[in-house]
N, C-alpha and C positions, 0 to 999 in steps of 0.2 A: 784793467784785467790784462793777462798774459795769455798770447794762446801758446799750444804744444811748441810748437817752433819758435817760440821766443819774440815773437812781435807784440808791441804793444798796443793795446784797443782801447780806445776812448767811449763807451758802453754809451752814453749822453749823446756823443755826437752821433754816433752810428743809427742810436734812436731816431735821431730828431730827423737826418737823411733818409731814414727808411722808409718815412711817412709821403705817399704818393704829391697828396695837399702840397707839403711842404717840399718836394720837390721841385713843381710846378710855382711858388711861390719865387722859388728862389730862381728860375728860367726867367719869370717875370720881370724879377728886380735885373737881373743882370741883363735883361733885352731894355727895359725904361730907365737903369739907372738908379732909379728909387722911386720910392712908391709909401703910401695910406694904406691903413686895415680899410678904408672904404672903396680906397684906389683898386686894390688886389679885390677885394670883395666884392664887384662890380664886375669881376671878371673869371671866378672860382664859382664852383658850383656850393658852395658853403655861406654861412651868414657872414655879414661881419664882425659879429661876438666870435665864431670859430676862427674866423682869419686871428684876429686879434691874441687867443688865445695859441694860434701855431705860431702867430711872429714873438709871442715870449719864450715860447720850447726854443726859435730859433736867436735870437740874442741871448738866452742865458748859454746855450753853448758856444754863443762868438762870430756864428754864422753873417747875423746879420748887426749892424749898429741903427742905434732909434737917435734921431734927432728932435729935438721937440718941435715942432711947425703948427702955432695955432692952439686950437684944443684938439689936435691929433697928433701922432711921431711919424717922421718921416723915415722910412728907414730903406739901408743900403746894404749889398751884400760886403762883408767883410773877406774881400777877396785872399788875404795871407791865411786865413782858418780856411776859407774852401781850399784853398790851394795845400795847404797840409791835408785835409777829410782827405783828397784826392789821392796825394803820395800813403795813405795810409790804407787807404781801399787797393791801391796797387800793389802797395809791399805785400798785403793780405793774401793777394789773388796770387800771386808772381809764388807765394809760400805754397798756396794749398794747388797749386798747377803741380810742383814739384812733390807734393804729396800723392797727386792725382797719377804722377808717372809710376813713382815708387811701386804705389798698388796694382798698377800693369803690368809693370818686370815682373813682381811677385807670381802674380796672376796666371801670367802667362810660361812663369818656370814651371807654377803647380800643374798646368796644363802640361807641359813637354814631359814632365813625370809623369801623369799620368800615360800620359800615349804610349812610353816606351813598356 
C-alpha cells in the first residue's frame, strides 16, 4: 500500500508490530538472543499455543527466523527486517509531522482571516 505522500506500507509487517504481545516478544528475543514458544511463554502472560501462533505472524513477515532445536524452533529476531520496520515507521512519522505542520499554517491563516 501507498499512503498520500508516496511512502510505501508494508500492511503485514505493520500488523504483526502493532500487536502489544508481539512486541514484547520481540524485546525478549533481542534482550536473550533467542528464545522457545515455551521459553517466551514462561514469561507472557499468554499460553504457549498463543506464543506459538504470534511467533508465525512474526516469521511469515521476516521479523523473526525459526531454527529447529529439538521438537521445538528456536527463533531469533531478524535484525536487517527490524531495522528496515524501523526506517519505515520513521519515514511514515518524519511524512505525517510534515502534514501535521501543513495543517497549522493553514490553521492558523484561517485564524488571522478571521481576526482581521
Amino acid at each position: 500500500m501507498s499512503t498520500p505522500g508516496g511512502e510505501q506500507v508494508d500492511d503485514d509487517l505493520w500488523s504483526a508490530i502493532g500487536d502489544p504481545i508481539r512486541r514484547r516478544m520481540l524485546d525478549l528475543l533481542l534482550l536473550d538472543g533467542s528464545g522457545t514458544a515455551t521459553t517466551l511463554g514462561q514469561r507472557l502472560p499468554v499460553t504457549r499455543q498463543a506464543v506459538a501462533k504470534h511467533l508465525v505472524v512474526l516469521n511469515r513477515v521476516g521479523l523473526v527466523r525459526a531454527t529447529p532445536q529439538g521438537r521445538e524452533k528456536r527463533y531469533q529476531v531478524d535484525e536487517a527486517q527490524l531495522a528496515r520496520a524501523i526506517a519505515d515507521l520513521s519515514s511514515v512519522g518524519s511524512a505525517w509531522d510534515a502534514r501535521m505542520r501543513r495543517i497549522k499554517r493553514i490553521a492558523e491563516s484561517i485564524q488571522r482571516t478571521r481576526q482581521t
